[in-house]
Structures are given as C-alpha cells and as structure tokens.
C-alpha positions, 0 to 999 in steps of 0.5 A: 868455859862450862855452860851455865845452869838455868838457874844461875844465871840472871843478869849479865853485863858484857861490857866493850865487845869488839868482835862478833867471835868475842860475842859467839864464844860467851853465847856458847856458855848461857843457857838456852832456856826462857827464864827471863834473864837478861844480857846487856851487851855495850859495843862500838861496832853497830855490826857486832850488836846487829850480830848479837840480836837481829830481833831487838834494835842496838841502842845508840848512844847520843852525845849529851845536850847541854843540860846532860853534860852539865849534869854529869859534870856536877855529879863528877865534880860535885859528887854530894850535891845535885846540879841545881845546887852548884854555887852560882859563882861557879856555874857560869864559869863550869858551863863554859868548861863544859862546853869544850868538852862538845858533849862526849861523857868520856871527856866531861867525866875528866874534866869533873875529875879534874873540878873536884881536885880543886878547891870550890873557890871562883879564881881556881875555877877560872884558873881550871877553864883557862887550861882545860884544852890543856888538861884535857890533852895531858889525859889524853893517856886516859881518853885517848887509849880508849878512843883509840880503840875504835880506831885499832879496831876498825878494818885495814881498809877503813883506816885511811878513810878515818885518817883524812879527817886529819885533814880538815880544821878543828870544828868545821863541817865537812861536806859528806860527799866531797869527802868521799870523792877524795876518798875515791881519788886517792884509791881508798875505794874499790868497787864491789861486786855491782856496787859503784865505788861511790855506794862502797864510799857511803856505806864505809862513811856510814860505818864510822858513824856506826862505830862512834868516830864520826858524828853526823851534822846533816842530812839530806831528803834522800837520808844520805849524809850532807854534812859530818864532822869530828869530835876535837879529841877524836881529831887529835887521834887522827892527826897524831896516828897521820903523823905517825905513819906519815899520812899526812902533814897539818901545817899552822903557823905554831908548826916547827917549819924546819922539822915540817921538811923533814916530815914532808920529804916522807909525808904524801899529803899536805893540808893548809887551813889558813893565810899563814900557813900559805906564807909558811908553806912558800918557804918550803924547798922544791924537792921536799914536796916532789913526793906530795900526792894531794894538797888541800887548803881550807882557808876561807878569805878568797877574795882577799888575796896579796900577792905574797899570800897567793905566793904560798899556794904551792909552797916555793917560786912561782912563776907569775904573770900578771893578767889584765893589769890585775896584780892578784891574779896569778898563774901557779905553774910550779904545781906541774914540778909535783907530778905525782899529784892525784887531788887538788883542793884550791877551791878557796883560792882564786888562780889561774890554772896554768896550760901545762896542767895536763903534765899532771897524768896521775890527777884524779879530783881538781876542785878549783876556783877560777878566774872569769877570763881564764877559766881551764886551758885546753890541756884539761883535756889530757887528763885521762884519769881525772874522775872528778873535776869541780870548779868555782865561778863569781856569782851571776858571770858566765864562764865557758869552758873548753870542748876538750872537757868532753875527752876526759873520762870524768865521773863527776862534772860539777860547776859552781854558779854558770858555766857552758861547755863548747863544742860537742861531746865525745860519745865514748867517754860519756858513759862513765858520767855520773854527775853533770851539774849546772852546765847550761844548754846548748849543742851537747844536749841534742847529741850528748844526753841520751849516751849519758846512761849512768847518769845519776845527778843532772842539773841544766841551767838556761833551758828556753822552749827549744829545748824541750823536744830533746828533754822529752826525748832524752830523759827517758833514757837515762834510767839510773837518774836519782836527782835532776833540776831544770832551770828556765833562761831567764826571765823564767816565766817566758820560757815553758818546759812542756809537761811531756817531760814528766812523762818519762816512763822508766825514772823509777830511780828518781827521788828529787826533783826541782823545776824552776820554770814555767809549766803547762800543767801537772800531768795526772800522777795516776798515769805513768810519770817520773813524779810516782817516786818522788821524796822531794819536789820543788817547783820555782816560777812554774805559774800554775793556774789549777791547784797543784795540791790535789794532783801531788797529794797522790804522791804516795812517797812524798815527804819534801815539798816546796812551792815557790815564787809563783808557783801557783798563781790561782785563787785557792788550793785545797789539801784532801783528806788523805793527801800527802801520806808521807809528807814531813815538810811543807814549804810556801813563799812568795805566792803573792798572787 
C-alpha cells in the first residue's frame, strides 16, 4: 500500500482493529505531518488502543443506562419519531423489552429491528415481549458471530479462564476472587517471573473486562475486583463454545439426562445450579463421572435440605449415616470414587466430609460447609496439594479444627464465621500461606505467626490482653502484609490491643486495616507506624477518649474511614483544614456518647 499524501488525508475511521500488527501495517501508509487530521480507531482489545497511542487515553464504552437503551431502541424500532413520541400504550410494554437486553446496544439494535417489522399495535408488542429471549437467541447468528470474536481473539491461555464463567447461573454475581482461585486449582494460572499466580489470576481477569467480555459489578478500596458478572448473551457463548470442546456440563432440570451421560463420560467439570438438578445428577451412573475434575453447586436453600436432595450432591449411591439422630445430615462417601478431582465447591450444602477425603491426592480448592459437630476429619491433612481450603460454619458457633491442617501446603485458609485450629503449626509448610482468615487465637500464634513471611491477608479473631506481646513482636515480620483485621474476645471492651502493635516499622504494604478492639491510643502518625499507607481504617469498639480525626487526618493516602460502635467516646472531634487529602468516604455509627 502506498503512503498517503499530506493532503489527502482528513478523516479515518478504522473501525474492529484486533491486533497491534493490524494497527502498525495502516500506520506505515499516513503521513507524518501535523495537518490536523484525525484517525478513529474502534477496538476491543484495551492493549492494541494503548499500543496505538500512548499519549491519548482509549475510550471505554459503557453499557447503556436505562434511558439510553430505551433511546436506541425507539430510533431502531421507531425510525420517524423520537423516544418521547413513542405510544404511550407501547412503552411500558417496549421498556420491559428493553430490559432483557441488559443494556448491550448490539442486542437492543435487533430487538428494535425485530419491533419495527411488526405492526404499532399493543397485542403484537405483547406477543414481541413474550419471545424476545427467544428471538434474541434465533439472532443469535447475527450477535453472536460478532460477540464471539472476542473470544476467538483472545489468548489461548486466557480461553479456559473466560470458559468458567459457563459455570455460574445466568445473572449471578460472581466473587472475583473465588473465581480466580479455581482459576489457579484447575492449572489455568502460572507463575510469572516474580509474579505470584495470584497477581497473573488479577491481571488475566482485568484483561476480559478490558476486552469487553466480562462486566465488572464492584470493587474493593484497594481498586481490585469484588464482584463481576456476564452478559446472558455473552453466557450463552461460553456455555455453547464449553460444550463444544467438553469443557464442561450445565446440568438444569430442562437437560436431556440421557444425552448428559454421553457428554459427561467425556466432560471434566460438572456444574449444578439448583435442587433439581441434584435430583437429575443422582441418576447418573458411577462410571460416567469417574473422569469429573471439578464439581460446583450454585444453589442457594442450605438449610433446607431432604434427604432425597442431599442424595444428589454426588450424582449416584451414597453411602449414608445418620448423625445425632439428625436425618439431613449425611456423610457423601462416594466423592472418593472421583479420584481425579482438583475443586470441590459444595459450600451451599450442609455435610459432612467423610475421612477418606484425604484419597483425594489431586484436590487442589475445597470450599465447604460443614457440620458443627463434625467439621474436617484428620485425613485433611493428607492432601499435599490442596492450595485452598475455604470452609463454612453456623453463625455464632465455634468450630475446631484438626492440628493436621497445619501439614498441608495450603496458600489459602479461609473460615467463615468462628473457627480455632488445635495443636501447633508445622514450621515448614507456613511460608507458602497467603491468606489465614478468621482463625481464633491460641498456642499457633506465639510459634507459628512470625514463619508466616508471605502472608498477605490476616484476620485473628478473640485476641484478649495476653496476646498482645506475640502481635507486637510478630506483625512486624510479616512484611508482604497488605490486609489485616484484629478482633478483641468478646465483650470487646475489656480487652485492650496495646497501641505498639501499630508501630511495626516495615508494613509498607498494608492498605486495610480493621480493629475491633479497645486501644490505648492512636499513636502520632508522624512517626514511623503500619497507619502511613493505609487506604482504608476501620475501628470498631476501640473507646477513644482524645479525638482521633486530628491524628488520622495526617494519613496522606487515606480514602476509606469508618468509625463505629464507640469509637470514640469524647466530647468533641474536629476535622482541620487540610486533613484527609485523599479521603472519599467517611462513615460514622453508633457513637451514642
């Protein structure tokens, strides 16, 4: 192609550039002169638009609000007038069309398409609404060829990690981070350089959203995804491209249970969304989930459970027992006859985990909920690949757990509710640990804490006064620490976490901080402490006397703060000037004094 004269050249449009090599090869042929010329360049790669020019920021185009869809669909499906002109009689009935199109223009331009071929007339918009999933599914020729492309396009590494979201119901919210530590379980995820797998995890996820085939729904202080979800029409790619290469199974009670055994003798994941599907999986045969490397259920009655539901959980026989004369609580041994399992997600199921889990040798993510009385047998223990375990309790009871936890290789110990640990940790397995949430206190914390060097999330629950030494001393240590929350045993009030333990000189990594206990004091920020690089400080029951708004005012980088339940119990605080530079939210409740 030959380079393009100065003057001929005023106005480009290079519309669906996929690839930096496509932008490089056009870029050969326009001039170089300052003319003032312009190029537009459309992608869904936020790499090749960064690539293009580094010195004017990419666009992003937003799904439409409410009113914007609604807007796009009049002039599609009302070329000659305006939304405001649209028949009163039709609008309701076109705003509800509208909705199921979840704000994606691509899917509200059909859906107009599809309005304007039909007569102004209510009953023929009614008959419209009925079938647009339908119709919007029967274009699917026409959406999805171009939605697909993004897909296509992506890396072969990145393909698997979009494919999992095949996995989660349609509309749910996923939790980011879940997400991305099954991600890593099923081997998706590989170190890079000194990147931990879970940093490479972040970055493949934030790539999605930069490519447009994941929207993101929340996130946290530290600007990290919370929670994500997908588009439905984006779903319906990754269930049909899943099948296709027998990535997975989505087994729903409208499922051919018949043609599910073929596809599962082939298929390595099983996903269940709902009781009946429980009920459908059972009647699967043993050998056809011999081959299952993950299981997931999604459904949300825990605590209703029948026997005949719980039977499902594993898709054939069960052998059962009862336990404590409690007829829904059983023990699902035949997980052991699926020895190539590397993730577990039962967490919305109440059972018992049998003592032959430790046969499980491959078992990389357990995420459970568990029975008070019978929380993890012994043999846990004997899973030296399990990287994650997260596991489930009742609110408000205390579940221990065995010592044997401490011989695993685990990156990430995550209890939900109250949970203590017997015996002492080994010393060599803890420098793999990355998160250890909401274990209580005890004998592991004046042996274990200070071995714990990659530790970037802590949470220890029921400290009282003894253990304040061992803190002080250990907290300093853990120099990778980015999130850590103390909670006093309770009442809170009588037991004071000493103010040294907001001395430690070396947290240059820590950005959020909770304390739900009494304090002293608030040390002077001036001086060295793990305050300086806070972006979010919350402080529950700590009874401060002297007003803690002059002291963290000075907390340059602070943008979260939340004071509550008698955090401070003077007369007066006074915000300066020029305090709180950076500060975005600020949260008061229940300072009744």
């Amino acid at each position: 192609m030959n380079k393009l004269k100065d003057d001929e050249l005023k106005k480009v449009v290079y519309d669906d550039v996929w690839t930096r090599r496509a932008w490089d090869n056009i870029k050969e042929v326009l001039p170089e002169m300052t003319n003032g010329s312009k190029v537009l360049l459309t992608t869904r790669n936020r790499e090749v638009a960064l690539h293009a020019d580094r010195q004017s920021p990419p666009f992003d185009l937003k799904l439409l609000g409410e009113e914007e869809s609604w807007e796009l669909f009049c002039k599609k499906a009302i070329p000659t007038k305006c939304s405001k002109h649209c028949p009163p009689k039709l609008e309701t009935i076109g705003r509800q069309m509208v909705e199921k199109c979840g704000g994606l223009p691509l899917a509200i331009v059909v859906l107009g398409g599809l309005a304007m071929r039909k007569e102004q007339f209510e009953e023929e918009w009614r008959k419209l609404l009925k079938s647009v999933s339908w119709q919007l599914r029967e274009g699917e020729d026409q959406i999805s060829k171009i939605l697909a492309l993004s897909y296509h396009h992506l890396p072969y590494y990145m393909k698997p990690c979009f494919l999992y979201f095949a996995m989660f119901p349609e509309d749910s919210l996923i939790d980011a981070r879940d997400l991305m530590l099954k991600w890593i379980a099923e081997g998706f995820i590989e170190a890079r350089g000194e990147e931990t797998m879970e940093e490479v995890a972040e970055e493949y996820l934030e790539e999605l959203v930069h490519r447009s085939l994941i929207q993101v729904a929340d996130r946290n202080a530290l600007g990290g995804i919370m929670e994500c979800r997908i588009h439905d029409l984006l779903l319906d790619l990754a269930i049909s491209e899943a099948k296709g290469t027998n990535f997975l199974l989505v087994t729903k009670t409208s499922n051919n249970s018949e043609r599910n055994v073929i596809t599962l003798q082939k298929t390595r994941r099983l996903a269940l969304h709902d009781k009946e599907s429980l009920d459908i999986a059972q009647q699967y045969p043993t050998d056809s989930t011999r081959s299952l490397r993950t299981v997931t259920f999604s459904g949300s009655d825990e605590w209703n459970l029948t026997p005949d539901s719980l039977c499902g959980i594993l898709f054939t026989k069960i052998a059962m027992q009862f336990v404590n004369h409690n007829p829904r609580l059983y023990i699902p041994r035949i997980l052991i006859s699926m020895k190539l399992l590397r993730v577990i997600d039962l967490h919305n199921l109440e059972i018992i985990v049998p003592n032959a889990i430790g046969e499980l040798i491959h078992l990389m993510y357990l995420n459970v909920r568990v029975v008070r009385s019978k929380p993890l047998p012994s043999s846990i223990g004997e899973l030296t690949n399990l990287q994650t375990l997260q596991i489930w309790n009742k609110f408000m009871f205390t579940t221990e757990l065995p010592s044997e936890i401490w011989k695993s290789n685990l990156r990430h110990l995550e209890c939900k509710y109250s949970f203590s640990i017997k015996g002492q940790p080994s010393v060599n397995n803890l420098s793999n640990l990355q998160t250890l949430s909401s274990i209580k206190a005890g004998k592991w914390l004046y042996k274990g804490l200070d071995k714990m060097t990659n530790l970037r999330n802590l949470s220890i629950d029921d400290i009282n006064n003894s253990h304040g030494k061992a803190l002080s001393d250990f907290l300093g240590k853990l120099n990778n620490l980015i999130e850590l929350e103390l909670k006093a045993k309770s009442p809170s009030y009588e037991h004071e976490i000493p103010t040294s333990i907001l001395t430690a000189s070396h947290h240059k990594h820590l950005r959020l901080l909770y304390l739900n206990a009494k304090l002293e004091r608030l040390l002077d920020v001036n001086t060295q402490c793990l305050l300086t690089n806070l972006i979010k400080l919350t402080l529950r029951c700590p009874f401060l006397v002297e007003d803690p708004l002059v002291t963290l005012g000075k907390l340059d980088n602070l943008q979260v703060l939340e004071l509550r339940f008698d955090a401070f119990v003077g007369k007066e605080m006074i915000c300066l000037g020029k305090g709180f530079p950076q500060l975005k939210e600020l949260e008061f409740s229940y300072l009744n004094h």
